[in-house]
Every structure is written in structure tokens, then in C-alpha cells.
N, C-alpha and C positions, 0 to 999 in steps of 0.2 A: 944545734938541733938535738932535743931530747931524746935517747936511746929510744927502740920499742921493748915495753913490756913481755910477759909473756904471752899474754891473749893479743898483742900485737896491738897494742894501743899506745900510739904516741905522746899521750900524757900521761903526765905524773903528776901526786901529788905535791900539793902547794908545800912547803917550809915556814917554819919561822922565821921573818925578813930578820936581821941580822943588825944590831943598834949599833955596831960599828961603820959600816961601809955599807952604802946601798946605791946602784949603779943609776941614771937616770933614767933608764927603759921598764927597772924596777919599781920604778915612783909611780911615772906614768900609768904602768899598769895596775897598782895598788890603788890607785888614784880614779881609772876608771872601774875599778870594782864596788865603791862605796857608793852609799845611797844621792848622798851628796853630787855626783855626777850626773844623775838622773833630773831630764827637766820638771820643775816641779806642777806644771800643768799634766805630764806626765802621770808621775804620782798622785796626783787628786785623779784621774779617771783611773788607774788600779784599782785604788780603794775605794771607788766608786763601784766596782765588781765586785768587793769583796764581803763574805759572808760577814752581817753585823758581830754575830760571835766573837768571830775573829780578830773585827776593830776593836771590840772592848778591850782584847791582851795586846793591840797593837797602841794603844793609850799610854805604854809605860815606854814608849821606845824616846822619844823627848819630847818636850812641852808644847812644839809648834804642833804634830800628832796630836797632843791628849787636846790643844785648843782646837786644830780642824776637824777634830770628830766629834767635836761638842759644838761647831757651829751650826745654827739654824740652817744656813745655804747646801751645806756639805752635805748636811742631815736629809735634806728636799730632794737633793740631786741624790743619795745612796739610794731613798725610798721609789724615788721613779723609775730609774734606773732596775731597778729589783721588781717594781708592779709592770713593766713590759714585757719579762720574761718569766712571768710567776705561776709557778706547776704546784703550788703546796697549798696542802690542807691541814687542819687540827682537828683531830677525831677524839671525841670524847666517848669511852665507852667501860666497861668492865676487860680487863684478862680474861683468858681462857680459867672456867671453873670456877669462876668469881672470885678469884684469889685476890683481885685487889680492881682498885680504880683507878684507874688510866687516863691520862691525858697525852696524844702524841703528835706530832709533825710529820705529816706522809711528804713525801715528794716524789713522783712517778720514779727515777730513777734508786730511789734509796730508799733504806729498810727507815723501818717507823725510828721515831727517833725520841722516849720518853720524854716530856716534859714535866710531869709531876706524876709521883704514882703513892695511892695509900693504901694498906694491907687490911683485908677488911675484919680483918681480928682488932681494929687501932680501939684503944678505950677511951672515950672521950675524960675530960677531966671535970670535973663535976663545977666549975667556975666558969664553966663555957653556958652563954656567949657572953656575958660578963668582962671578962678578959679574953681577947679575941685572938685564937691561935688557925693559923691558914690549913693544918690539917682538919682541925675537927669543921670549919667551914667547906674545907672542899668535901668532906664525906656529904654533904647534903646540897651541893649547889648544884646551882643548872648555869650551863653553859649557853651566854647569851649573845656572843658575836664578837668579830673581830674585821678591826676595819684599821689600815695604816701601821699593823703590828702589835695595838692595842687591844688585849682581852677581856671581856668585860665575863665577872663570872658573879652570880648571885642569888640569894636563896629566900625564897618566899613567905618559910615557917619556921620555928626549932622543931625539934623533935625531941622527946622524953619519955623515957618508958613506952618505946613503941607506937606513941601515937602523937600528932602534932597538938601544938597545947596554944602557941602564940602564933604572933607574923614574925617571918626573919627579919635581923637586927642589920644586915651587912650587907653591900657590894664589894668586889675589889676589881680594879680597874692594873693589867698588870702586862707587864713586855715581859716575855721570857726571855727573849734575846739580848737584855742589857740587863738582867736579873734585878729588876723594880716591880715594886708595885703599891698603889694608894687605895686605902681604906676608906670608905662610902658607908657613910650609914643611913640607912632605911626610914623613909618614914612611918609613925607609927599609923594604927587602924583608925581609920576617921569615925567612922558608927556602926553600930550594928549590924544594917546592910552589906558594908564590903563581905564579899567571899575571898578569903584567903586562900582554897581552893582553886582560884580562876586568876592570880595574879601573874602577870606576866613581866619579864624586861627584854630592853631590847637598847643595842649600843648605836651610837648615830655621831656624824662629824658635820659640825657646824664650819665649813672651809672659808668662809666671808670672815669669820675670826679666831679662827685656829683653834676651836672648840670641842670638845669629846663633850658627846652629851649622853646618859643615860634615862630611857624612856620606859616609863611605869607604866603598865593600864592595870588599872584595878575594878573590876567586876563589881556591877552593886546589884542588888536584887531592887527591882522598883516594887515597892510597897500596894499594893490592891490590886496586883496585876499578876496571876499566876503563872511563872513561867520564864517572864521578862525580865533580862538581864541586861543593862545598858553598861557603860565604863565610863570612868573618868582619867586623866593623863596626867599624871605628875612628869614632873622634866627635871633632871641632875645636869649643872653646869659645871665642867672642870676647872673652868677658868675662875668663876666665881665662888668652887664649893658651896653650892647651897643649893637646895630643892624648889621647886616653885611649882604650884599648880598651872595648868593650862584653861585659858578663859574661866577664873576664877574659882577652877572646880566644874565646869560646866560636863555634863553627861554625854556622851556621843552613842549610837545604835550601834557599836560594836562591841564584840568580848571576844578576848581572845579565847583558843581550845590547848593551847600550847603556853608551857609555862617560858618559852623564849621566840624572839623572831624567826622567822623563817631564811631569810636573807637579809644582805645590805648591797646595796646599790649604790655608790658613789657618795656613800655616806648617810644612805635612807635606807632606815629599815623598813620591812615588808612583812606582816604577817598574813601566814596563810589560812581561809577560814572557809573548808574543805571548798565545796565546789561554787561558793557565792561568791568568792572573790576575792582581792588581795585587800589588806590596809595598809598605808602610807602615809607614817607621819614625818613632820617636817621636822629635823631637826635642829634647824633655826627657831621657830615658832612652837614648834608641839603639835598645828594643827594635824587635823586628821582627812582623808582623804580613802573616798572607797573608791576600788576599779574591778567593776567586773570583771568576770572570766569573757575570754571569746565564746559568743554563739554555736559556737561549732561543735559544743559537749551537746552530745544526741541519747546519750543513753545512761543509763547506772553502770553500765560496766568500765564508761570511758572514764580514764585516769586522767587527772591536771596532775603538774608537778612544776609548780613555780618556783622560777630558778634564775640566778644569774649568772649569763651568758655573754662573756666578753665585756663585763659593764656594762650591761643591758639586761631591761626587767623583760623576763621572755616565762613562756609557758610551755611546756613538753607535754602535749595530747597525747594519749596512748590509747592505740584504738577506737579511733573515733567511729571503727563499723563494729564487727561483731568479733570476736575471739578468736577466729584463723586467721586473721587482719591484722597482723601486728607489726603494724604500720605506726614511725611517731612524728606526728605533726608538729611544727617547731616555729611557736608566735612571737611576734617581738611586739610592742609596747611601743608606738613613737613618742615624739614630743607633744603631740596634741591629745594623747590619749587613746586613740585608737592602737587596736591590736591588727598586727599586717604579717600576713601566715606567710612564713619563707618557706623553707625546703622538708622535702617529705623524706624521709629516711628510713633506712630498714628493710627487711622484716628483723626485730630481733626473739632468735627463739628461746623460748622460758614459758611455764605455766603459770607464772606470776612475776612480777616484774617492779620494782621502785626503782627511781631516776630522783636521790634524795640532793645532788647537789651537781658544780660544772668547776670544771677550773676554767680559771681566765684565759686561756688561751682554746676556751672553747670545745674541750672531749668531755665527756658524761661520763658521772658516775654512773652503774646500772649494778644495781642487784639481781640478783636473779634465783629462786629457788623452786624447788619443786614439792607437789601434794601441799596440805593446810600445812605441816609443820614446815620451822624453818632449820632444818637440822641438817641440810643441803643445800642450805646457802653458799653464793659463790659469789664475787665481788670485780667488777672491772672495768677499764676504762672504753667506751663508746664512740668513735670519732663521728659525727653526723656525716661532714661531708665524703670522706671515702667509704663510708658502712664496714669501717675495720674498727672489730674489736679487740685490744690488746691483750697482753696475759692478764691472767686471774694473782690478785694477792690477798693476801689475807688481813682483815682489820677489823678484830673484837670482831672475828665470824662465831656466832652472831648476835654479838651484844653492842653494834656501833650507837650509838645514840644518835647524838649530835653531831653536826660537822658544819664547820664556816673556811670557805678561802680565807688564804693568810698569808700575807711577806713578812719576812724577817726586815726588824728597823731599829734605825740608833734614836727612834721616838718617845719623846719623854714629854708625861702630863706633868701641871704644876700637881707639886706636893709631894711627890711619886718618892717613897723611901728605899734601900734596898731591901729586897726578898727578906724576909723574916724578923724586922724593925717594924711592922706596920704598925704597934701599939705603944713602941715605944720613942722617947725624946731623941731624935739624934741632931750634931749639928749639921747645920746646912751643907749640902758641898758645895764645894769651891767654884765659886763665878766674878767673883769680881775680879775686872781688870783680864779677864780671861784672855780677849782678842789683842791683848799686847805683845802674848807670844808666839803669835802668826808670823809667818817669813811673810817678805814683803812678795814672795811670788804664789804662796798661796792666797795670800790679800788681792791679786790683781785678779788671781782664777774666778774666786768670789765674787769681784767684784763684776767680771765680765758676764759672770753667769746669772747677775741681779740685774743686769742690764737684757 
């Protein structure tokens, strides 16, 4: 029996076992310390917990690892695994002071977590967009959604001497969690008409064939008709890299006001087009699809804020009476299209109020400040059903722009190179023959779980 310490702790530290002599009770226990004792169904649901990040540096531990975290199966079950209990957002916004641009990873529990940041002194290099470098594209992109870990970020025009002069040249399609990303290039201006002013994108998953698709609407002015602004769809295929118009080019009665979607919903983006109602294109097809707002907006003063709520295309009423009412009606969207008003929530107090986003498990964003400026702005989480509101944190208060829900993923598009390769030749990595260095007991996990 080992001595007690002096804090009266019965262990001690381990030794170095000894290459001459090693006792059998020694074995066994050195034996049950190693990974290798661990059942390997076991180990596949750990790393199925475990933060993508993480997997990536756990890739070098040996070849059965670096092939179970590169399989399709393993990859399905981390990602689902991860969207059942997912509390994170990506806020895209300025620093404090505008010292730089910011892109970050909130997760209720923990501080913002920078994913790219640019100093807004950065000088562009005069061979840009020519030669394509991800700082001087991020200083001008708009952030257009994220669905399955995948960020779709892209920019509409260049900019030159202060003023925009062309259409932008680029998409990039990008995991920050497995540090990849694939270079999209933009289609050019079809005529005269387009406004490059009104171009929008928006990222979409074609799930029937494991597809990332990004969705263009591009604005065109109708010729003899003052005023009228219709759109046409172009559609980005990841699988196939290539662009394709939607029904031949054909014109739809929407335009967007927003140069990115509003949400995505189970892989459909939605944009918002103030109180007329949502758009819904398909991101198998392209098609387009209008959906009213609920009835129940009665006045100018009531607020919509189309949101997604648990995977579900929902709308956040605010105020549907008058100003001391601040009361938020909460619609859901079913399968057939109608809108079916659940639970009434609230009062929440504030002189002005946005509800710009939800995490998946359901609590509201709310902003909240006071008087016309927003110099008192304050930021926090909403729960509807108990009417508790959490602490207040702070995120680009108040420069937040954008924000989309996001899981971290070991998701990878074809093509996808590592971070800062996007222009240049590399070779492939390594796939062939890959599942040959599966242990036979992570091949049967696999295989139970394809069943």
C-alpha cells in the first residue's frame, strides 16, 4: 500500500516501468491504461463529442484515427451529433472603434472565439482581384450563410478608389474548423439592366445528393416600366463546379433588399422582403417560391422578424397592438404552408427592440436599445418559453452585422484546398486506399451505423 503524501493523498506519482523486471500486476495495469484497451465502439462515440478542432490534431495519433475521421459515416454521425446540441453562432461584424473586421464564433457558454480578423489600415495590393488573396476579398465580402459547417462568404462588386467600378469576381466556400476553403468564381454581368447594387447570395444544401449549392439573385430593371425591378437565379453546384442559370434565365417578381439571405432552414435559404414576405428557393432546382407574412401584422408599428426556430421557418410578431403591448407572437410555417401562431411571450422591456436571429435549441437573440441612437445598445439571450432573459454580452456592440447558426464539422466540399492555397496548384491529399487502415472494429461501428 502506497505511503500517504503530505496533503494525505494515497497516490503517487507514476515511475518509469523499469526494462529489466516488470511484475505481472505491472503489465496488466499498464495495459489497462492504453488506448488500446478501450472498446473501439467506445472510442468512435468520444470522438463523436468531440470538438472538430480537436479531431483535426487527433489525425496524427495513427492511421486508423487519421482514416475514421476522414470517413463519410464518422463525418455524418460527428455532424449530427453536434446539430442536436448546437448553442453557436458566427457574427460577422467591425471591433470596437473599427479597428478591424471581425469574424467570430459565439457559443452561449464562452467568450467570442476570432475566426478571421483584418486591420482596417490592410493595403490592398494593386493585382487584386486578379490574383486572388482572402484578405483583400474579406475586406469587402458579405457574409452569406452557413449550413452543416460550411461558410459561404461573397462579394458583389470591386471597389477602387472609393467607389465600386465592376461586379465581384469571387465566392469562397470555407470550414474554419478543418482550416479549408474553395474558390467560386462569379459570374460575369449579363446586360446592361443587371443592378449590381441589388445582387444578392445565399448558401443552400441539396441533401438528395450531398450538394452545397450557392444561390445568386441578380436584380434587373425591366425596360419601359419605371420603377420595376424583377430577378433572375443563377445556381453554383459544388459537386459539379459550374454555374447554371435557373429556367433558362427566366425573371421571377422578386429582388432582394439584402445583399445576403436572411436564414437557412434545413438547407433552404429564405430571404426577407420587409413585411411582404419571405422567398424560398429550392436548392435542388433553383425554383422560387413566395410565402406571405401571417395576417396578423395590423399596423406600421408591428415588427416581423423571420427566423429560424428549432429547424423551423417561424416569424417573431412584435407588437401586434400598440407600443405599451410588448407582447411577441411566435408563428410557425407548417408543411402545407400555412402559418399556425404558437405561444405568446413576453412583455420584453426596451424602446426599440430587433430579434435578428434563434439558436437551434430555441432562445432569441434580442437587441435592445434606447432613444433613435444606438449608443446603448445591449444584447441577450430570450427564452420564449419561460420569459427569462439571460445575461447581457457583448458582440461588435454595435457594429454586429450579420449572423447565421453554425456547428463546427469535419465537412469537406469537393475541391476545398487548405486556407491560404486557394490560387495556387497543390497536390491532392491523400485518399486513396484510405479505408484500408480502419481497425476491423471501427469498420463494423461504421458499418452498424449504415445500417
Amino acid at each position: 500500500m502506497a505511503k500517504k503524501g503530505k496533503g494525505g493523498n494515497i497516490y503517487r506519482r507514476p515511475t518509469r516501468p523499469s526494462h529489466t523486471s516488470s511484475s505481472s500486476s505491472d503489465l496488466s495495469s499498464q495495459q489497462h491504461l492504453t488506448g488500446k484497451s478501450l472498446p473501439e465502439d467506445l472510442i468512435v462515440e468520444i470522438l463523436c463529442r468531440t470538438l472538430a478542432k480537436s479531431l483535426v490534431r487527433f489525425r496524427c495519433v495513427c492511421k486508423s484515427w487519421l482514416s475514421l475521421t476522414h470517413h463519410p459515416k464518422f463525418i455524418d454521425m460527428h455532424l449530427k451529433r453536434n446539430l442536436s446540441q448546437n448553442k453557436r453562432l458566427v457574427l460577422h461584424g467591425f471591433a470596437p472603434n473599427l479597428t478591424a473586421r471581425v469574424m467570430c464564433l459565439f457559443h452561449v457558454d464562452e467568450p467570442l472565439v476570432p475566426l478571421y480578423e483584418l486591420k482596417r489600415n490592410y493595403v490592398r495590393r494593386s493585382d487584386y482581384p486578379d490574383n486572388f488573396s482572402f484578405a483583400e476579398f474579406f475586406d469587402e465580402m458579405e457574409f452569406c450563410g452557413s449550413v452543416n459547417g460550411i461558410i459561404c462568404l461573397s462579394h458583389s462588386q470591386n471597389e477602387e478608389g472609393g467607389r465600386h467600378v465592376s461586379w465581384g469576381s469571387f465566392a469562397v466556400l470555407w470550414n474554419p474548423a478543418i482550416n479549408r476553403t474553395k474558390l467560386v468564381s462569379l459570374p460575369p454581368r449579363k446586360s446592361l439592366f443587371d443592378i449590381w447594387q441589388m445582387v444578392s447570395v445565399g448558401l443552400g444544401y441539396d441533401a438528395a445528393n450531398d450538394d452545397y449549392k450557392i444561390i445568386r439573385l441578380v436584380s434587373v430593371a425591366i425596360p419601359d416600366v419605371v420603377g420595376h425591378i424583377e430577378s433572375r437565379v443563377e445556381i453554383y453546384s459544388s459537386n459539379k463546379d459550374c454555374w447554371k442559370p435557373v429556367c433558362n434565365g427566366a425573371k421571377i417578381n422578386f429582388y432582394p433588399r439584402l445583399p445576403n439571405c436572411s436564414f437557412i432552414v434545413k438547407g433552404v435559404p429564405y430571404w426577407h422582403n420587409d413585411k411582404l414576405g419571405l422567398g424560398a428557393f429550392d436548392p435542388r432546382t433553383g425554383m422560387y417560391k413566395n410565402i406571405p407574412y401571417p395576417r396578423f401584422v395590423k399596423n406600421e408599428r408591428t415588427e416581423v422578424h423571420p427566423v429560424n426556430m428549432m429547424d423551423k421557418v417561424s416569424a417573431l410578431v412584435y407588437s401586434p397592438g400598440e407600443i405599451p403591448n410588448q407582447m411577441v407572437d411566435l408563428y410557425v410555417l407548417d408543411s402545407s404552408g400555412l402559418w399556425i401562431k404558437g405561444i405568446t411571450t413576453g412583455p420584453i422591456a426596451g424602446e426599440a427592440l430587433r430579434m435578428p436571429q434563434c439558436l437551434t435549441t430555441g432562445e432569441i437573440v434580442v437587441e435592445m436599445w434606447k432613444g433613435e441612437t444606438s449608443d446603448y445598445r445591449s444584447t441577450f439571450f430570450y427564452d420564449p418559453k419561460t420569459s427569462h432573459c439571460s445575461s447581457k454580452f457583448v458582440a461588435f456592440q454595435s457594429l454586429w452585422y450579420q449572423s447565421y447558426c453554425h456547428v463546427e464539422s469535419l465537412v469537406s466540399v469537393k475541391g476545398m484546398e487548405p486556407f491560404g492555397n486557394e490560387s495556387k496548384n497543390k497536390k491532392k491529399p491523400w485518399t486513396k486506399n484510405r479505408d484500408k487502415y480502419l481497425s476491423e472494429g471501427f469498420k463494423l461501428v461504421l458499418r452498424f451505423y449504415e445500417v
